[in-house]
C-alpha positions in Angstrom: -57.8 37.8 -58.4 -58.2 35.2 -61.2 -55.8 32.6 -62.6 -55.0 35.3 -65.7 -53.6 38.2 -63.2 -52.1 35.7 -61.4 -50.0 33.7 -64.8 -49.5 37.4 -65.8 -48.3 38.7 -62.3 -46.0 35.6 -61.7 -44.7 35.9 -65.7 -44.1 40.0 -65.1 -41.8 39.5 -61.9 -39.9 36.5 -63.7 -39.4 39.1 -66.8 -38.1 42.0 -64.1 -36.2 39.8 -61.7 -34.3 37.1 -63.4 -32.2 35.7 -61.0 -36.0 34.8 -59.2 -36.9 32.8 -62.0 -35.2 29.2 -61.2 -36.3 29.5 -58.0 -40.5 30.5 -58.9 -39.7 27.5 -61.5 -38.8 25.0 -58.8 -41.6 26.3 -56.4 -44.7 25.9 -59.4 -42.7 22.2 -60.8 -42.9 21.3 -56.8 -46.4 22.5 -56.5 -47.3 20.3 -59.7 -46.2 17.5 -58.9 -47.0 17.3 -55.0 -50.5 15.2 -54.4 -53.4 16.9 -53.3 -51.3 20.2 -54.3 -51.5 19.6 -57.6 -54.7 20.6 -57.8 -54.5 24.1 -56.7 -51.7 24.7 -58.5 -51.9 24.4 -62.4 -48.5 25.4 -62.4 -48.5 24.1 -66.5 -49.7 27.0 -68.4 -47.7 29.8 -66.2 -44.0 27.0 -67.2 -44.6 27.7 -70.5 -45.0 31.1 -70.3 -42.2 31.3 -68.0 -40.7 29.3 -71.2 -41.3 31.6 -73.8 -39.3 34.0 -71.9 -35.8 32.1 -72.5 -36.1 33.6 -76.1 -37.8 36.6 -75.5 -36.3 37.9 -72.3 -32.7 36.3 -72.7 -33.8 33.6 -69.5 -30.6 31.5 -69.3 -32.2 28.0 -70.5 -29.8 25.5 -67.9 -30.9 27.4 -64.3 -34.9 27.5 -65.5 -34.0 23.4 -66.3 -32.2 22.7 -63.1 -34.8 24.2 -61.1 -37.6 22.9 -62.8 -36.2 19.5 -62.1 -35.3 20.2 -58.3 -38.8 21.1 -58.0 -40.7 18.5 -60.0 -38.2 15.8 -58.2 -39.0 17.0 -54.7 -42.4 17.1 -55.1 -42.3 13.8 -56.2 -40.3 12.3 -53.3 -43.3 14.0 -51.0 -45.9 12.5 -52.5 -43.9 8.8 -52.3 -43.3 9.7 -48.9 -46.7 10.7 -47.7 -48.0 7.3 -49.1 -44.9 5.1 -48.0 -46.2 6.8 -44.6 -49.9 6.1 -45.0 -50.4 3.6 -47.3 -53.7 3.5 -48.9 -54.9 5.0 -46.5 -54.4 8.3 -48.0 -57.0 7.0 -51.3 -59.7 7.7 -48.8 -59.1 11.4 -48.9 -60.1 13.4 -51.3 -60.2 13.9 -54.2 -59.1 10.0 -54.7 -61.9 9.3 -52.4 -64.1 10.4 -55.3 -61.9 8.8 -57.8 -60.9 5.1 -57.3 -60.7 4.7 -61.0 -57.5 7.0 -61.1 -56.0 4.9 -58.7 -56.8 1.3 -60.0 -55.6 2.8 -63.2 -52.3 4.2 -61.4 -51.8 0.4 -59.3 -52.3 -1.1 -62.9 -49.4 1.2 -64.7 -47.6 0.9 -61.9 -47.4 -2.7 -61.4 -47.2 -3.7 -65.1 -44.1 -1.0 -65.3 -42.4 -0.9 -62.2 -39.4 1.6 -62.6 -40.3 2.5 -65.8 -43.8 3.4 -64.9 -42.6 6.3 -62.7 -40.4 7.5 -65.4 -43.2 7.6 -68.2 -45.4 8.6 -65.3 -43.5 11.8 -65.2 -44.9 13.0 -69.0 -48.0 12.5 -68.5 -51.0 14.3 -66.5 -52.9 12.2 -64.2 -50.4 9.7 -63.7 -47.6 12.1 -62.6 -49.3 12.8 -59.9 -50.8 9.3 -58.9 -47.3 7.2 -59.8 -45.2 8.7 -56.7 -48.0 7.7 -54.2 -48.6 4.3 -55.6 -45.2 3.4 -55.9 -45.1 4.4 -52.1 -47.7 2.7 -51.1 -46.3 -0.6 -53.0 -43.0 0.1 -51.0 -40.7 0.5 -53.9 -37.6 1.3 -52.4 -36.4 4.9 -52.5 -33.6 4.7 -54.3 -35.4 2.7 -57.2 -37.8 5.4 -57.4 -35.7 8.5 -57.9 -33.8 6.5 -60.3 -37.2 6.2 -62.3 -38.0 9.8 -61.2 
């Protein structure tokens, strides 16, 4: 099965069953935005799609919001908790193992932003996935970061 049966199967249950869709949002935002799990789900193209549907398919707009936040946050908080846990230890797997430039580039925004380097973090690729486990790994408080999250 390839990614298009799979955006198309997810997209064609979300279209039947409704009152799945905050839920299949929150689980593809959390799949996102979790390290490492980021990169087997590119969740991006299969949101927007769900997207369209708010106009098309009369998708209530607040529920798809809510749960794309819930998820998105979440999988946030397990990435600043798996590197709060091991440090940088955890840039010696891969794929940041083969990529120490994303991370120098992740401690750099991080440490000339702080707080509001995990909230511009969020928008953009890369970095939303890199922000959470540097800011763990720097020890930034929890509270501080879900306030920038």
């Amino acid at each position: 099965m390839d990614f298009e049966a799979i955006q198309t199967s997810i997209v064609a249950f979300v279209r039947q069953n409704q009152s799945w869709a905050p839920y299949i949002v929150a689980g593809l935002a959390f799949g996102e935005s979790v390290a490492f799990l980021s990169l087997f789900v590119p969740a991006t193209v299969i949101l927007i799609a769900i997207s369209a549907l708010i106009g098309v398919a009369d998708l209530e707009f607040w529920p798809l919001w809510l749960g794309a936040v819930i998820g998105a946050a979440t999988g946030d908080v397990v990435s600043y908790a798996l590197d709060r846990r091991y440090k940088t230890s955890i840039y010696r797997v891969w794929p940041l193992s083969t990529h120490p430039q994303l991370v120098d580039k992740g401690e750099r925004f991080f440490c000339r932003h702080g707080l509001w380097g995990v909230f511009i973090g969020r928008f953009f690729g890369p970095a939303r996935v890199v922000v959470p486990l540097v800011a763990g790994a720097f020890g930034m408080q929890l509270p501080l970061f879900m306030m920038g999250n």
